[in-house]
LOMAR-959276 format. One record per residue (C-alpha): x, y negated, z negated. Coordinates in steps of 0.001 Angstrom, whole numbers, padded with zeros to 6 digits, always signed. Each point is the difference from the previous one (the first is absolute). Layout:
<rs>
XYZ/...
</rs>
This chain:
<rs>
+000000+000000+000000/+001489-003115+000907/+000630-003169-002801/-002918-001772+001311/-002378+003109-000404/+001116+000706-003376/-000480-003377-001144/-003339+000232+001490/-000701+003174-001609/+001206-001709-003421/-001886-002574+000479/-003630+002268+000541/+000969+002650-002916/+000484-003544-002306/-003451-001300+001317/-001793+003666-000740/+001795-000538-003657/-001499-003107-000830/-003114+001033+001628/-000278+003124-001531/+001017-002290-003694/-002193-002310+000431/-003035+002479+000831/+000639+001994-003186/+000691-002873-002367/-002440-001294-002385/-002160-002924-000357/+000600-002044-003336/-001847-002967-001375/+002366-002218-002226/-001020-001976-002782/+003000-002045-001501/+000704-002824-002484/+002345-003001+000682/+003436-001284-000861/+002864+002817-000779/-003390+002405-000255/-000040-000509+003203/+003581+000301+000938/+000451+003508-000928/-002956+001498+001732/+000910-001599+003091/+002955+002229-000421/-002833+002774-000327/-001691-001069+002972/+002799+000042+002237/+001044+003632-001255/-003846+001037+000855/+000428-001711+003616/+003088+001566+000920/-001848+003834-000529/-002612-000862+002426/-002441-001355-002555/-002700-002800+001060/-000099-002862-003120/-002715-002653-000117/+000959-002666-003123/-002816-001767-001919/+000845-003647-000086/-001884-003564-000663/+000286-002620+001993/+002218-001678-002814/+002659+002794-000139/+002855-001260-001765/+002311+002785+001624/-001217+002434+001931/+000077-001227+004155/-002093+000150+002665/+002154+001857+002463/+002086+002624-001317/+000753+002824+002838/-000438+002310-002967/-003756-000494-000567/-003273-002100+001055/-001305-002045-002603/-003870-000375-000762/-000383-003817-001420/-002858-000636-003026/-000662-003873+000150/-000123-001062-003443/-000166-003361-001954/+002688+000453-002741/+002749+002375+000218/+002977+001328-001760/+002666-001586+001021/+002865-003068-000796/-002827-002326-001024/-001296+002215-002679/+003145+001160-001372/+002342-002946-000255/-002613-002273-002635/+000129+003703-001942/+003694+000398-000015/+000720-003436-001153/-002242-000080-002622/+001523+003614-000826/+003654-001575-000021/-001042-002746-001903/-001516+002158-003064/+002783+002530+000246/+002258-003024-000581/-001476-000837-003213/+000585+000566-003328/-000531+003617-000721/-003023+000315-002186/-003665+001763-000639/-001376-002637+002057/+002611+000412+002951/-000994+003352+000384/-003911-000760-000159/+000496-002872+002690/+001943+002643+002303/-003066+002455-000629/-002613-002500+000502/+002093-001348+003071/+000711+003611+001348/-003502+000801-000579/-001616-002626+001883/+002303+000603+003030/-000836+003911+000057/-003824-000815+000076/+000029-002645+002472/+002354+002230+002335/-003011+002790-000319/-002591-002052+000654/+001965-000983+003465/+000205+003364+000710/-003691+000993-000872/-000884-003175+002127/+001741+001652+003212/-001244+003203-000619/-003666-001257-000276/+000624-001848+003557/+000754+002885+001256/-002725+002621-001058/-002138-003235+000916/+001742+000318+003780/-002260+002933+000990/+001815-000155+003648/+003653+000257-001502/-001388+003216-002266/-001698+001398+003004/+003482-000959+002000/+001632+001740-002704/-001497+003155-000277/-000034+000740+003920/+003471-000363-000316/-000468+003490-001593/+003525-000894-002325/+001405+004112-001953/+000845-002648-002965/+000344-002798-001904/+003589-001552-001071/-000714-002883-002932/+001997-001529-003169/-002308+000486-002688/+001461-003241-001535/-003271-001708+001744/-002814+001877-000052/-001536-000767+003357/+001430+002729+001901/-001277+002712-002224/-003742-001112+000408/+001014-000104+003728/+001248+003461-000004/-003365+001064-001512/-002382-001862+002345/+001505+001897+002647/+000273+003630-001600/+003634-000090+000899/+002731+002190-002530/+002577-003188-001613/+003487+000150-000657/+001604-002631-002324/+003328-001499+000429/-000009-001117-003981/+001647-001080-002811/-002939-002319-001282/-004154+000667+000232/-002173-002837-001048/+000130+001377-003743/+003717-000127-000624/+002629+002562+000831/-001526+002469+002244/+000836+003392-002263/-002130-001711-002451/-003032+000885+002219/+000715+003507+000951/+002724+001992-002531/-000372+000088-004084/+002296-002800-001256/+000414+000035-003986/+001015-003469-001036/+002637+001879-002623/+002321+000226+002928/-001387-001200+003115/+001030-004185-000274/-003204-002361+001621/+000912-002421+002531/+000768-003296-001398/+000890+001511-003646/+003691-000352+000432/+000552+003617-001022/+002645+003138+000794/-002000+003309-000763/+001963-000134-003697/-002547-002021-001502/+000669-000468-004662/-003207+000079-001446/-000446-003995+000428/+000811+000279+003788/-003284+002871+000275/-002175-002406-001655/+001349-003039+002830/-000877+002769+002501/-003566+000898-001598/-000619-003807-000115/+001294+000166+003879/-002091+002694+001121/-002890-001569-001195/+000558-003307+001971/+000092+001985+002999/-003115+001554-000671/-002039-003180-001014/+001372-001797+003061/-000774+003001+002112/-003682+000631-001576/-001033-003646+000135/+001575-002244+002287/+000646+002677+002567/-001897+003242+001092/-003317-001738-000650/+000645-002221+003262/+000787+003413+002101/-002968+001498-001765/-002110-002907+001184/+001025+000805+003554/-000243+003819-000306/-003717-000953-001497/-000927-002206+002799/+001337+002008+002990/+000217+003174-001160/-002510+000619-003218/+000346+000320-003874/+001006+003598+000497/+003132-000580+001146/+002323-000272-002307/+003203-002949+000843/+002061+002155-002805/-000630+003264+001800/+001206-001538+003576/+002898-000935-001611/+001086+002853-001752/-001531+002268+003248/+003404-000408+002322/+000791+002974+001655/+003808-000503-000135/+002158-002984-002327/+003276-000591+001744/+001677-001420-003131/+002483-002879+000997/+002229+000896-003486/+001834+003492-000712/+001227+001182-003064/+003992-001713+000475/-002220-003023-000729/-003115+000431-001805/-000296+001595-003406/-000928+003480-000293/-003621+000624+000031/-002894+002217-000036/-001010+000329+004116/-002811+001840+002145/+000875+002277+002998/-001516-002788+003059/+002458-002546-001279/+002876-000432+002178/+003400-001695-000713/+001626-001650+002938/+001878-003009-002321/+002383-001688+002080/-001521+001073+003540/+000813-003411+001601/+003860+000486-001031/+002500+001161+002742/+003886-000125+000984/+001041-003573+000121/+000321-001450+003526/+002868-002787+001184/-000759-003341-001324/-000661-002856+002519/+003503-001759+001145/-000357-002528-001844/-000765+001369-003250/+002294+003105+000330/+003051-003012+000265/-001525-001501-003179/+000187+002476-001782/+003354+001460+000901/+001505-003260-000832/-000642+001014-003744/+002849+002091+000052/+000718+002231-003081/-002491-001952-002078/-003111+001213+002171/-003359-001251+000258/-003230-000620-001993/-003850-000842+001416/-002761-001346-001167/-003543+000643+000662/-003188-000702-001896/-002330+001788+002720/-002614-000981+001896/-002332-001619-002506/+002469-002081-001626/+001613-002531+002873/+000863-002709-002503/+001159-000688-003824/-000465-003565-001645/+002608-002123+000874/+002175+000115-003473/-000563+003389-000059/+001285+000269+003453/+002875-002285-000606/+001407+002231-003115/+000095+002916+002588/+002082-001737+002621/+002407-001251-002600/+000371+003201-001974/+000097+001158+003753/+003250-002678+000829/+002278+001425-003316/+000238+003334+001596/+002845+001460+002320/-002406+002065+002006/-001968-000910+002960/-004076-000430-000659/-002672+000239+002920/-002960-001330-001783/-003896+000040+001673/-001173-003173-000360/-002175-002120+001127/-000750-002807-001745/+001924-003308-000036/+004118+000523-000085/+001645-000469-003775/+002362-002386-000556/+001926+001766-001808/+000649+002377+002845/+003776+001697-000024/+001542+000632+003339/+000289+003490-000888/-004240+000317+000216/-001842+000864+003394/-003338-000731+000050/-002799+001583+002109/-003493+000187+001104/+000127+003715+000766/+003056+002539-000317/-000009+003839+000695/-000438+000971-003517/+000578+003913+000771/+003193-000786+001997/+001523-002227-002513/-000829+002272-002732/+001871+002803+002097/+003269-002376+000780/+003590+001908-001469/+000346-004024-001767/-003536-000037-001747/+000557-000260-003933/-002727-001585-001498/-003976-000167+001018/-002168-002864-002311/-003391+000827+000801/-003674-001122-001628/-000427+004206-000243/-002098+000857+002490/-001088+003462+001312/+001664-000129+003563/+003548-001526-001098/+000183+001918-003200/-000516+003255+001821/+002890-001692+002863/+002347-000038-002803/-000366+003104-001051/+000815+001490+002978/+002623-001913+000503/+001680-000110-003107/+000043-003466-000706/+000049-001767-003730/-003204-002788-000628/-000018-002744-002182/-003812-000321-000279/-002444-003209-000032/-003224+001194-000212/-002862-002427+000730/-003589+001804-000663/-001814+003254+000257/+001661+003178+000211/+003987-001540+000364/+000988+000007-003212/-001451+004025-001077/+001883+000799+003819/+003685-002098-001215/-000582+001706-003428/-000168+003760+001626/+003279-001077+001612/+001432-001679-003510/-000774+003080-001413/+002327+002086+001653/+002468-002646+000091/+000185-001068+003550/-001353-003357-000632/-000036-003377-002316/-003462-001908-000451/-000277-003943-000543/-002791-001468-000716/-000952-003470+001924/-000292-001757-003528/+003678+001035-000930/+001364-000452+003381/+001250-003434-000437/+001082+000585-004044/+003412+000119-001265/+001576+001407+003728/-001971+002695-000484/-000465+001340+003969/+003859-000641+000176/+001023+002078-002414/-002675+002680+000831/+001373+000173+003586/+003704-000166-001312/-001467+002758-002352/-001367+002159+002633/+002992-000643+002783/+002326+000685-002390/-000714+003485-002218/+000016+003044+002521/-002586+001521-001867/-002754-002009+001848/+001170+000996+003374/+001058+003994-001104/-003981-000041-001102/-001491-001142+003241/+002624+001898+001814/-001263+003326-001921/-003566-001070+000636/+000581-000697+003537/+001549+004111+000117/-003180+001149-002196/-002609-001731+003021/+001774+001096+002954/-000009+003425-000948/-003194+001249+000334/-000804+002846+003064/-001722-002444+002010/-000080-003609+001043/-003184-001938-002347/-000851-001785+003916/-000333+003871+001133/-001552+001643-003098/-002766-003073+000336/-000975+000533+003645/-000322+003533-000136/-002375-000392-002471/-001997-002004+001978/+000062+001945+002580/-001006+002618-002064/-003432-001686-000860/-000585-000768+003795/+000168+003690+000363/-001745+001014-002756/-002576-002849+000034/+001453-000306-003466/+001198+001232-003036/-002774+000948-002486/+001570+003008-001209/+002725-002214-001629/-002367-001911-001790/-001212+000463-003624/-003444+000003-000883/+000880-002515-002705/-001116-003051+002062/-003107+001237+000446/-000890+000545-003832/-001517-003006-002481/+002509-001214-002466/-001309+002154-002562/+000125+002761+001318/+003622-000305+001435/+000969-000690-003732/-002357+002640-001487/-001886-002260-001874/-002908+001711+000343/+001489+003610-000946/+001412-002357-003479/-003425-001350-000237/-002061+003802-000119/+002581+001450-002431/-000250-003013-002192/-004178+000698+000122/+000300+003086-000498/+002505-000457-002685/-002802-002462-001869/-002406+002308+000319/+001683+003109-001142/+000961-002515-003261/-003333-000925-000370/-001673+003833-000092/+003065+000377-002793/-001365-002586-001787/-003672+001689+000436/+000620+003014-000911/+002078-000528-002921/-002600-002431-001552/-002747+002485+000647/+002057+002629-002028/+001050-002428-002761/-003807-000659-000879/-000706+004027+000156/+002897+000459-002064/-002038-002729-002345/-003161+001780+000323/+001548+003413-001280/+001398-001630-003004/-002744-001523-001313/-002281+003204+000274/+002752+001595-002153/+000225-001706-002200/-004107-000276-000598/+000094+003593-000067/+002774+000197-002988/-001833-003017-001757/-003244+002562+000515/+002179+002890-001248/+001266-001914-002801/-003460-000876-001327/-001403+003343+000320/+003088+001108-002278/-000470-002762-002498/-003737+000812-000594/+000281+003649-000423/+002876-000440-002668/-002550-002414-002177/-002802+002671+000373/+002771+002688-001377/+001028-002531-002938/-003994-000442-000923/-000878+003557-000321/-002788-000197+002467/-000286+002375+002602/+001286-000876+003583/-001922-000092+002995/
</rs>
């Protein structure tokens, strides 16, 4: 066969491979949340794409990052009036920043609750306000279900996608780490508060006696927040669309598979259930050459090596002193910083400090010259320096960053700073001199990084055979326990408690009965014995006087 025919040929046998790919691939309806939510199941998107899978992505017209073209999937657009997005989070963070800030006190910590509160419930109701415009939209429903998807793909963080998946009888998948109630084991796998620390508490799973109260009083929060300011609004929706029947609680718990964004090099040990999946640190991979220009920054740090700084996507911005302290404590240092920035530039800037809109967080982390991460803790760049090996000095800002720094404290890989002892006394100098400079730091992350890698399959694999493995199966009930079907009482045995303790009471109470009725018996006999000797007494008495008188007895 000559070159050009074998090309040809090539050419026709690829064709029939993406034909015969595309043919046999699956049809999945996305559901994501925004900001770094959004950023790693992208990465999940594109794995799905590249097997031959079709992926429609649930957006509103006020998406904060997902695009309208992606070559990886179409996008079906909600319009909606208020949205999650940089206009709803930056008043929130600021007023977070500025509490966390303040003196440390019983009423700091009720302001950040009250504050933290507010923003969870208003961030709800957004979301139950797009999903009632779209049960509303009977042509997008009807649109939806001739699409004939094998399943639904959502982060249960928002709730919308879950009352989406049941509209259309479709099996759901979670990518998760969070569901609307808190930490998604919470919801699905026992989780005794002796051991198991509650988002927010500030806990390791060695908890003094003191510590298990903090995480009693912690548990409860979550549950108050959760029973009143939450579930009620996705109630009201499941009530108006779908009837009182139907349970919010039970949708959520009713997943076929949980592909868990943690794994047990990070999280604490804990109780599990068999559909829960770990894939922590999916979006992680080999480091790839930096850019030219930062590559030549960051070789010109010679021996010293490099640090970077990154507060996410939420946070783009510190206030200004804040920011200035940084950049100087930045300047005294012989390495090199690349900081993400994006506010206005310090004055106190040292020549030795890059700063960026974006950088290739992965890649940097992977560079032979990386020595030092400071990071607001979370999920995606703690789980980056993990697998990379790489030391954090930690500034967490809200929600889960401080419990995810801590896990990493714990097994002393990391430093933590709070933002209201940032700017004390030198203190982020001397924790970055502290972490830069005692080997432990970097042996632990370098001994974590060993412990994640070595697992018999890649988490980005593991997770998209097992949703393949619901397309196929048209889910995964066998996997799930019956527990999220049962009332509260009975999944605690209340009720089992409650007959035993009846039947307890009344096996007391005949006692009682029948040892009163025998008492007054036992009365009864004694008193006709004692008539009958005071009878027999008598009779004696009377015939010894008739003896004594000489008459005759009768």
């Amino acid at each position: 066969m000559t070159p050009q025919g074998n090309a040809a040929f090539l050419l026709l046998l690829s064709v029939v491979f993406l034909s015969w790919r595309i043919s046999h691939g699956g049809k999945i309806l996305v559901f994501p949340l925004e900001g770094s939510h959004w950023v790693n199941m992208d990465i999940m998107i594109k794995a799905l794409h590249s097997r031959g899978h079709s992926v429609d992505v649930v957006r509103t017209n006020q998406s904060w990052y997902i695009h309208d073209d992606s070559p990886h999937y179409k996008t079906i657009t909600v319009p909606v009036a208020e949205a999650f997005n940089h206009d709803f989070i930056n008043p929130i963070l600021k007023k977070i920043i500025g509490i966390e800030r303040g003196e440390s006190s019983a009423l700091t910590f009720a302001s950040l609750q009250v504050e933290m509160f507010t923003a969870m419930y208003n961030m709800h109701r957004i979301m139950c306000k797009m999903a009632t415009v779209m049960f509303q939209d009977k042509a997008l429903m009807s649109s939806l279900k001739e699409k004939k998807y094998d399943l639904v793909l959502t982060d249960p963080a928002w709730g919308a996608g879950i009352m989406l998946a049941h509209a259309l009888k479709l099996p759901l998948v979670y990518n998760v780490r969070w569901i609307t109630s808190g930490e998604g084991h919470t919801a699905i796998a026992p989780s005794p508060i002796s051991y198991v620390p509650m988002t927010g508490s500030g806990l390791s799973d060695k908890m003094t006696f003191i510590q298990r109260v903090q995480n009693l009083l912690f548990s409860l929060i979550w549950r108050a927040q959760d029973g009143f300011l939450i579930s009620p609004q996705y109630q009201a929706v499941c009530d108006e669309f779908f009837g009182p029947e139907v349970r919010y609680s039970e949708l959520l718990q009713g997943a076929d598979i949980w592909l868990m964004r943690v794994d047990f090099v990070f999280e604490f040990p804990r109780p599990t259930m068999p559909n829960v999946v770990y894939m922590g640190g999916f979006q992680c991979k080999p480091a790839k050459p930096l850019p030219e220009h930062l590559e030549e920054f960051v070789q010109s740090s010679g021996e010293h090596g490099v640090i970077i700084m990154s507060l996410g996507t939420f946070v783009s911005e510190l206030p200004a002193d804040l920011t200035e302290e940084i950049a100087a404590t930045f300047a005294k240092l012989p390495q090199k910083v690349i900081w993400r920035h994006k506010g206005d530039r310090p004055a106190s800037l040292g020549n030795n400090t890059l700063i960026v809109d974006w950088m290739p967080q992965n890649d940097l982390l992977g560079h032979p010259k990386m020595k030092l991460f400071v990071a607001h803790g979370g999920t995606n760049g703690v789980q980056e320096a993990i697998y990379h090996g790489v030391p954090v000095v930690g500034l967490p800002v809200f929600f889960d960053q401080y419990d995810n720094l801590l896990r990493l404290q714990e097994r002393g890989g990391a430093k933590i700073l709070t933002l209201a002892t940032v700017d004390k006394d030198d203190n982020f100098l001397k924790a970055i001199q502290e972490v830069l400079n005692e080997p432990s730091y970097r042996m632990n992350m370098q001994r974590l990084s060993r412990l994640h890698r070595d697992q018999p399959i890649k988490p980005l694999d593991n997770a998209l055979f097992w949703i393949e493995f619901v397309m196929r199966h048209k889910g995964a009930a066998h996997l799930k326990a019956e527990s999220y079907r049962m009332p509260w009482y009975s999944y605690h045995s209340v009720d089992i408690l409650a007959l035993c303790l009846h039947l307890l009471l009344l096996l007391h109470h005949v006692c009682i009965c029948l040892l009163s009725r025998r008492t007054v018996r036992v009365d009864e006999l004694t008193f006709t014995e004692c008539w009958q000797d005071v009878r027999d007494s008598a009779s004696e008495l009377n015939t010894v006087s008739l003896a004594d008188s000489g008459r005759p007895s009768y």
